[in-house]
PLY file of the C-alpha trace (Angstrom):
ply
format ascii 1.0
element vertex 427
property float x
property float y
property float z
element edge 426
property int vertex1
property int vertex2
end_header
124.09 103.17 93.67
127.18 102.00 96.12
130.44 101.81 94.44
131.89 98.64 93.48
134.93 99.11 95.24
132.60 99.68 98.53
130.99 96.04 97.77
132.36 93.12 100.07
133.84 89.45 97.85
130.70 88.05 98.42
128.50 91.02 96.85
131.17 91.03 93.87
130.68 87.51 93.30
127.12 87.58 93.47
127.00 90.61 90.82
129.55 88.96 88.95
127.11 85.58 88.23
124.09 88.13 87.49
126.38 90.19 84.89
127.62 86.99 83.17
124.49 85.47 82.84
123.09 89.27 81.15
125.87 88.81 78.92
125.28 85.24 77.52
121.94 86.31 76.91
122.98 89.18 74.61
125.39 87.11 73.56
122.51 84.75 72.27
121.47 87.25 70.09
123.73 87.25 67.52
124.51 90.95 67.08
126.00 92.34 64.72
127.05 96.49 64.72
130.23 98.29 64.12
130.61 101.45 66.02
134.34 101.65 65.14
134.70 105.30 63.38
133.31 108.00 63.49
131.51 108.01 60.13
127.99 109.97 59.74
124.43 108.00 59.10
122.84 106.81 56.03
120.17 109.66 57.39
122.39 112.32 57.26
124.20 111.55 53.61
120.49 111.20 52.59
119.21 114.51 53.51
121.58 116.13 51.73
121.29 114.48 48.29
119.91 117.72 46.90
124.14 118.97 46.82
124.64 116.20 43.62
121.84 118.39 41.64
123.67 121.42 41.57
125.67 120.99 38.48
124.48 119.42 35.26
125.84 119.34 31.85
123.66 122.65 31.60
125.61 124.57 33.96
128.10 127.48 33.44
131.30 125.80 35.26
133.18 128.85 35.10
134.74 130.58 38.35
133.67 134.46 39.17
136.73 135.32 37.29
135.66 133.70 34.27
138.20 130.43 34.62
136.78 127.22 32.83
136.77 124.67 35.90
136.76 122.03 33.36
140.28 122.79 32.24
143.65 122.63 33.95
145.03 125.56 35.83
144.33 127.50 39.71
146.34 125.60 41.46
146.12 127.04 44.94
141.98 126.26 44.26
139.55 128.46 43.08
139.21 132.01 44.51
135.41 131.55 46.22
136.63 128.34 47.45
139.15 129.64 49.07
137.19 132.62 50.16
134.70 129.79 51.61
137.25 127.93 53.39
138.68 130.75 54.71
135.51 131.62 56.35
135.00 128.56 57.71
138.05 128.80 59.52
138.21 132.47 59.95
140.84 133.61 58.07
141.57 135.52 54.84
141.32 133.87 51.43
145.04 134.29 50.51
145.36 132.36 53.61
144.27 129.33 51.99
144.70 126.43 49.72
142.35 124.28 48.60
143.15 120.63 48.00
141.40 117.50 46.95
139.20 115.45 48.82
140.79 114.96 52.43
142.44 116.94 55.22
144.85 113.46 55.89
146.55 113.74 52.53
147.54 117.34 53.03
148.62 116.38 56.58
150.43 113.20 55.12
152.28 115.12 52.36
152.77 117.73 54.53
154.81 115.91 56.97
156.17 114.16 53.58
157.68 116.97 51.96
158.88 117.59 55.36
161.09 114.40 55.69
162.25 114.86 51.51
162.53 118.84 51.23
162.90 120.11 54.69
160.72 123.10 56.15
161.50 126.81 53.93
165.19 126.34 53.81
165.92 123.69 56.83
167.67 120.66 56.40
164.99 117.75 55.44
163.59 115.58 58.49
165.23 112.54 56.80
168.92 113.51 57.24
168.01 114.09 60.79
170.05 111.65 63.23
166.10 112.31 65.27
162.72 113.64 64.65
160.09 113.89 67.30
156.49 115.27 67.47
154.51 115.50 70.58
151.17 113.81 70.52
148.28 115.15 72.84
146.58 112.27 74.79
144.31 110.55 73.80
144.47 111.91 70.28
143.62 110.95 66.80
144.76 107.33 65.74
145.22 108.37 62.17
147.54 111.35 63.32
149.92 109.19 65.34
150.07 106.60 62.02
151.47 109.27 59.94
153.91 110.13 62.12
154.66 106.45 62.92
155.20 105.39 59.05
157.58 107.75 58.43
159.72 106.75 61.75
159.26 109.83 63.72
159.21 109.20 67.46
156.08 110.00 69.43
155.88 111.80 72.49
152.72 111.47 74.99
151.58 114.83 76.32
148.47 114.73 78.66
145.62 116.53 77.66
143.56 118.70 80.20
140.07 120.30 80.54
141.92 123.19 78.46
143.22 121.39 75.85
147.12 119.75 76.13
149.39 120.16 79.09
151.21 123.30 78.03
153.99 123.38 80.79
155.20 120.18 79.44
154.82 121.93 75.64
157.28 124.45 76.78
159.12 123.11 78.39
159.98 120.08 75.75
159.82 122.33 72.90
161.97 124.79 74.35
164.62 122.12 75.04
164.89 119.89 72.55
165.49 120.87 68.43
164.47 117.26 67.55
161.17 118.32 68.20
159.47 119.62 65.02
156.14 119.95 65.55
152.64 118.30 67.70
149.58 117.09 66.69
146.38 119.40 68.02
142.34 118.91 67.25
141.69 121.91 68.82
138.36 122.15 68.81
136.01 118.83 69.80
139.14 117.45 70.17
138.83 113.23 69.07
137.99 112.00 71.16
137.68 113.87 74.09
135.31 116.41 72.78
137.66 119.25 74.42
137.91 122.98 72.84
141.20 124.69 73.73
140.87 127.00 75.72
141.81 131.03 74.66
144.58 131.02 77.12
146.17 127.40 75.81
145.89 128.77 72.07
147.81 131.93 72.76
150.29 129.49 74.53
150.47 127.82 71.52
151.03 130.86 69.01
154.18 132.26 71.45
155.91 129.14 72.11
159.65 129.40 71.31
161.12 126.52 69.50
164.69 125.79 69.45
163.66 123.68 66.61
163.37 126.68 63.62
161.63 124.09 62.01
159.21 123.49 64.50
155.33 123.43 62.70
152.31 122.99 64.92
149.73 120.57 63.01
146.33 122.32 64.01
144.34 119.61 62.76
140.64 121.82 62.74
138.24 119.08 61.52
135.43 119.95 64.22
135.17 123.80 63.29
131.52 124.25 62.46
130.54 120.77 63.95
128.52 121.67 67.07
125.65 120.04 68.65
124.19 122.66 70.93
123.12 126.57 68.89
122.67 127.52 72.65
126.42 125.99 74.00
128.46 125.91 71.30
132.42 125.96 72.11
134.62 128.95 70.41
138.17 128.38 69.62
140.78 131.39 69.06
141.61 131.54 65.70
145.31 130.48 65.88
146.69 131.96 62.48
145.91 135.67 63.58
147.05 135.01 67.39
150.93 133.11 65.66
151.77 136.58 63.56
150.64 138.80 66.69
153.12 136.40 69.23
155.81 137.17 66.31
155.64 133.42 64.88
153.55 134.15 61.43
155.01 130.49 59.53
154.41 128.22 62.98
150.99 126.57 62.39
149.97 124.55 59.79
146.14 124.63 60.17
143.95 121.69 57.88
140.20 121.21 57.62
137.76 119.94 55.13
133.67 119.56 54.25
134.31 115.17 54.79
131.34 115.36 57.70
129.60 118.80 55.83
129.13 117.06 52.50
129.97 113.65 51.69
132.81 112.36 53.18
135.59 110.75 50.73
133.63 113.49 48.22
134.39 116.92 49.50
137.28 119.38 49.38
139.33 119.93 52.22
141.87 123.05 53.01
145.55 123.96 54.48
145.98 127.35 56.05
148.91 128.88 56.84
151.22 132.47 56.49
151.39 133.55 52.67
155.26 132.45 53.22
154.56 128.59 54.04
152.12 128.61 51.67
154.65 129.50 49.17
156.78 127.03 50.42
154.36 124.64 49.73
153.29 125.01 46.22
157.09 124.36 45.15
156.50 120.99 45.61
152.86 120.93 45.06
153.43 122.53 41.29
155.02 119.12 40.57
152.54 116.79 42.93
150.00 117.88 40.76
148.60 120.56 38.03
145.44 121.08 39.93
142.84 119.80 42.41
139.15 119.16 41.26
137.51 122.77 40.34
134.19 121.20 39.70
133.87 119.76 42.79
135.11 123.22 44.76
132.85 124.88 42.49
130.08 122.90 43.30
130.52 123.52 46.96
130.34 126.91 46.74
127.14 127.15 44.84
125.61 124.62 47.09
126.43 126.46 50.55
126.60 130.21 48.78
128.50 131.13 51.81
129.79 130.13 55.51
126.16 131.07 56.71
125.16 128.47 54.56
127.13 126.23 55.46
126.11 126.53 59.15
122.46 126.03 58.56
123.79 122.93 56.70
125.51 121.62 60.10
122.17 122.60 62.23
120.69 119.76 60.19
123.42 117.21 60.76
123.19 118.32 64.15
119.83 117.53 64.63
120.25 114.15 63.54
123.50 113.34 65.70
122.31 115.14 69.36
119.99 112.80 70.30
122.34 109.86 69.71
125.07 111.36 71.64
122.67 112.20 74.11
121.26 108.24 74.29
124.48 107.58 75.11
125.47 109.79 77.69
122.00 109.00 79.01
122.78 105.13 79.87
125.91 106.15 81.12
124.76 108.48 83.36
121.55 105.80 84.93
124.33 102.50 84.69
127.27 104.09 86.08
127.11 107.28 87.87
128.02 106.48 91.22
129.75 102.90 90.63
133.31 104.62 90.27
134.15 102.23 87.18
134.67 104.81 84.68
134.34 108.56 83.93
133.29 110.36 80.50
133.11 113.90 79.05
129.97 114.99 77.59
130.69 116.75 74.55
129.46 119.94 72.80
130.47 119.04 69.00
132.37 116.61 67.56
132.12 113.20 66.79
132.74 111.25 69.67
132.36 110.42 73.68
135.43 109.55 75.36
135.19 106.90 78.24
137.86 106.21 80.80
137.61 103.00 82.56
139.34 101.38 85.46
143.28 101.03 84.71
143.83 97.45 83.10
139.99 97.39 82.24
139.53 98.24 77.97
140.72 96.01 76.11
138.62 93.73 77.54
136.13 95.60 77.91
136.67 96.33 73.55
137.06 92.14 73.82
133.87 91.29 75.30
131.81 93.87 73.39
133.25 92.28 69.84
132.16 88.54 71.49
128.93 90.00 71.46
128.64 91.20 68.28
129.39 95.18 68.61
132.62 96.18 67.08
134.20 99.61 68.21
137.43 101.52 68.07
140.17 99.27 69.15
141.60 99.80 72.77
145.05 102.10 72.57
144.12 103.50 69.30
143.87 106.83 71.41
147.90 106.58 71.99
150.60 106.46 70.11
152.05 103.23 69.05
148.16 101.63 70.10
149.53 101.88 73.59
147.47 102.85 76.29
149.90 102.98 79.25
146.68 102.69 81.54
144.69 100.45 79.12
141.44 102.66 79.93
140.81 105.17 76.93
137.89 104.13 75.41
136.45 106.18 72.04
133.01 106.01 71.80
131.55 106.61 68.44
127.94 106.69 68.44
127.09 108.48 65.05
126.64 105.75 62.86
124.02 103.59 63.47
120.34 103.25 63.98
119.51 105.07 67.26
117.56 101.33 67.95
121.08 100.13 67.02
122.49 102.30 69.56
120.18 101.24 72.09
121.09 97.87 72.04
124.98 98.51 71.64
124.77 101.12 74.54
123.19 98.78 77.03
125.91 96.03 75.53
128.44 98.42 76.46
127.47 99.77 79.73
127.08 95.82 80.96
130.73 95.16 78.98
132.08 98.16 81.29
130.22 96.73 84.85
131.81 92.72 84.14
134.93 93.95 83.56
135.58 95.96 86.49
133.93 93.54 88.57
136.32 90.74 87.42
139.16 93.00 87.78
138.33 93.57 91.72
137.90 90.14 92.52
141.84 89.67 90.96
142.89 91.99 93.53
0 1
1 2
2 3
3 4
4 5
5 6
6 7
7 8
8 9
9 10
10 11
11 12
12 13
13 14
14 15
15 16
16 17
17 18
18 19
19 20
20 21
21 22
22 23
23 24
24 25
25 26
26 27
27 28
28 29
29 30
30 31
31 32
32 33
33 34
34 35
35 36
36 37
37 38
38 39
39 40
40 41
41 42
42 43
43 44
44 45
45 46
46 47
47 48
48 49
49 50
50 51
51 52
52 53
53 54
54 55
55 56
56 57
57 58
58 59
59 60
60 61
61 62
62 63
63 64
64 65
65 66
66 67
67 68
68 69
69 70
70 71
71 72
72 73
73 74
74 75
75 76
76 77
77 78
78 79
79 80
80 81
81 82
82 83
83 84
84 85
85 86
86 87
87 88
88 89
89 90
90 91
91 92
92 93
93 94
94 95
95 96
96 97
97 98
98 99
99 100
100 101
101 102
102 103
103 104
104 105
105 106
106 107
107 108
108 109
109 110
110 111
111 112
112 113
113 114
114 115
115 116
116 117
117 118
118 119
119 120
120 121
121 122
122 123
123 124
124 125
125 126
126 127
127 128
128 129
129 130
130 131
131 132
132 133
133 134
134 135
135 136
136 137
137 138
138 139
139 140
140 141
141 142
142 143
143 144
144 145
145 146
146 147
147 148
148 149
149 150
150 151
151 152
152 153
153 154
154 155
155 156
156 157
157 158
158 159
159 160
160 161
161 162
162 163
163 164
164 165
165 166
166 167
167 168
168 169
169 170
170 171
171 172
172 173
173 174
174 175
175 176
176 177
177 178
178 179
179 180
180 181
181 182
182 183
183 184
184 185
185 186
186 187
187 188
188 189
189 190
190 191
191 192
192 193
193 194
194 195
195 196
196 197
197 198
198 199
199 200
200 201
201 202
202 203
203 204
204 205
205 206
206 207
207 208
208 209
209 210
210 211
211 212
212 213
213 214
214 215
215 216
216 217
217 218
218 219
219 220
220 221
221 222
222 223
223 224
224 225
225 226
226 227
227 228
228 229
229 230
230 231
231 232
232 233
233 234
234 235
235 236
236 237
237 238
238 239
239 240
240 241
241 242
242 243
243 244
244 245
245 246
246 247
247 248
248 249
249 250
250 251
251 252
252 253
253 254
254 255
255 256
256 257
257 258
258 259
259 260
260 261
261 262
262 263
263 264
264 265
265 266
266 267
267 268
268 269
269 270
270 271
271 272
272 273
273 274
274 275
275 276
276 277
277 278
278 279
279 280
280 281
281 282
282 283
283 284
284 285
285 286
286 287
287 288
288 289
289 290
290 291
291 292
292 293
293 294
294 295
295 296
296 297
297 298
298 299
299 300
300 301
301 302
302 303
303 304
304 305
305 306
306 307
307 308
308 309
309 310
310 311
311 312
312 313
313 314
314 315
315 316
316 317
317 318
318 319
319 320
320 321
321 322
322 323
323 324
324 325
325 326
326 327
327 328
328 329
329 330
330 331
331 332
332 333
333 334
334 335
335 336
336 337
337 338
338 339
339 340
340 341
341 342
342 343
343 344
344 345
345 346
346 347
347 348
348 349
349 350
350 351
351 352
352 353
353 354
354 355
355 356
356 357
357 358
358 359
359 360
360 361
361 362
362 363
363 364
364 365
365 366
366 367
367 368
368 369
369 370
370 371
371 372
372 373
373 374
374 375
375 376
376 377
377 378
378 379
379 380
380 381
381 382
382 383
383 384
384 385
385 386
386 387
387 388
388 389
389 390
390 391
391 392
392 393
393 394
394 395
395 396
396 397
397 398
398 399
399 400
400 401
401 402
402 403
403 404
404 405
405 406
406 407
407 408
408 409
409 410
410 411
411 412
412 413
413 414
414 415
415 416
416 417
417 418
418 419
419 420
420 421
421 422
422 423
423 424
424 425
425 426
């Protein structure tokens, strides 16, 4: 296909009345999808309906040490829950505590206590003339509001095929004491789909703060979530890699079973050195007496093990590849060769990341909402929902129908080609 910005006015023009007449016509039929998170299908929260029947009121609900789960008490979580987490993430049990329902509250009350009660000993965030975090772009929207509510100024750095620029890490980190910590999906990164690399993670683990009170976020919510058993991505456990660079307390590492189990219904996990962790049930003894042992307990029986819960993800897996792969398929036949947008094709994760011309996606975001398909709003990738190229776009194609997908894939696709035709013809 010849590039658009090959075409002469009067080819633009005459693609630009074909494209506007294909979208009036879609237009016409009154869609009406929402592609805006990434949340999993009906299909996949039904196949696994089998997890609510394994407690009843005729079940023993007592740890393997004999602990009631019915009754207060545990408060760094149940030991085989910790045990399971642990595996998931590849680290040791005593590593671990295990929370309620959702990785974002740990990371939100972990950057809270931060700001009110400092980091082991430091002077609290709040008292701070200036806090600063760096962000890794594009990144996680729901990151970059936690860190905006609470008034601490955001920092773009890049990310790379490796994972974020690490020169500029260094260098800021190394520079700067106001900077106390950066957001990182490390593996599948959202919404890029990138896996740090083994080199950028042992970057990460020997970076030397001035800040003493400088935490790395290590946000892991894609560990187990591949697509491919034959091309799977592997990420350096960073925990193991911090102690052997000499920083043991630097990294802050958070997951949870939202996308293994139900999500809003699972249990989710901080990992960190024995002395954070210490540092954190201070304040957590008062937050709270003790997160839901029925519900840990209940995962554990369910998946036995980590091995179980991989053969879990295989089946989620199976449902999700061939919608990411309908995707990637219509952007490879509509747009490959046009030079109107690039995209990474993922190995995990939830989401495909498309880059469109500079100036191009909000409207692109605009046009596909006209016509009835909601997605992610434009900028939510950047801090501040500020795209300084306005061309991150986050694809999230897990939800719907994969007829629904057809139809808001093709949507998209003509979306992208209207857009960057109009924005020639302004040149």
């Amino acid at each position: 296909m010849k590039a658009y910005k090959e075409m002469s006015r009067e080819e633009l023009l005459s693609l630009q009345e074909q494209l506007n007449k294909e979208y009036e016509d879609v237009k016409a039929k009154g869609l009406k999808l929402d592609m805006s998170r990434g949340k999993p299908a009906a299909s996949q929260l039904d196949m696994e309906m089998d997890f609510m029947n394994v407690l009843n009121a005729d079940s023993v609900l007592k740890t393997q040490d004999g602990v009631d789960c019915r009754n207060y008490g545990i408060l760094e979580g149940i030991p085989e829950a910790r045990r399971l987490m642990g595996d998931m993430l590849g680290v040791p049990a005593e590593n671990v505590i295990v929370c309620g329902n959702a990785s974002l509250t740990i990371m939100y009350d972990t950057i809270a206590r931060s700001m009110m009660f400092g980091v082991m000993g430091s002077t609290p965030w709040c008292k701070l003339d200036k806090v600063k975090f760096l962000c890794p772009v594009p990144g996680y929207d729901r990151h970059f509001a936690i860190t905006e509510q609470f008034g601490i100024e955001m920092i773009n750095i890049p990310m790379t095929q490796t994972g974020p620029d690490m020169d500029l890490v260094e260098k800021l980190v190394s520079a700067d004491e106001s900077i106390k910590g950066i957001w990182c999906v490390p593996k599948y990164s959202n919404p890029q789909g990138i896996t740090y690399s083994d080199e950028t993670v042992k970057r990460f683990a020997a970076l030397k703060p001035v800040a003493k009170d400088f935490r790395i976020f290590w946000d892991n919510a894609y560990v187990i979530h591949d697509l491919y058993e034959d091309r799977s991505d592997s990420l350096l456990e960073i925990l193991s890699e911090c102690e052997k660079a000499g920083n043991p307390d630097m990294v802050y590492e958070f997951c949870s079973t939202s996308k293994v189990t139900f999500p809003g219904s699972g249990i989710a996990a901080v990992a960190s050195s024995v002395a954070n962790l210490e540092f954190i049930k201070k304040t957590m003894t008062i937050q709270t007496i003790g997160y839901d042992k029925i519900n840990q307990l209940r995962h554990v029986k369910y998946f036995k093990d980590v091995n179980g819960m991989k053969e879990h993800m295989k089946k989620h897996a199976a449902i999700m590849r061939p919608k990411f792969e309908a995707v990637l398929k219509v952007l490879d036949r509509e747009l490959s060769g046009l030079g109107i947008g690039t995209w990474v094709k993922p190995n995990g994760g939830y989401f495909i990341a498309f880059d469109a011309k500079k100036g191009c996606a909000k409207e692109i975001i605009r046009l596909c909402k006209e016509a009835g398909v909601v997605m992610t709003d434009a900028g939510a990738t950047y801090p501040y929902k500020n795209d300084p190229r306005d061309s991150n776009i986050r694809i999230a194609p897990t939800f719907p129908t994969p007829e629904e997908l057809a139809v808001a894939a093709d949507l998209f696709v003509l979306c992208v080609k209207l857009v960057s035709v109009n924005k020639l013809l302004e040149a």
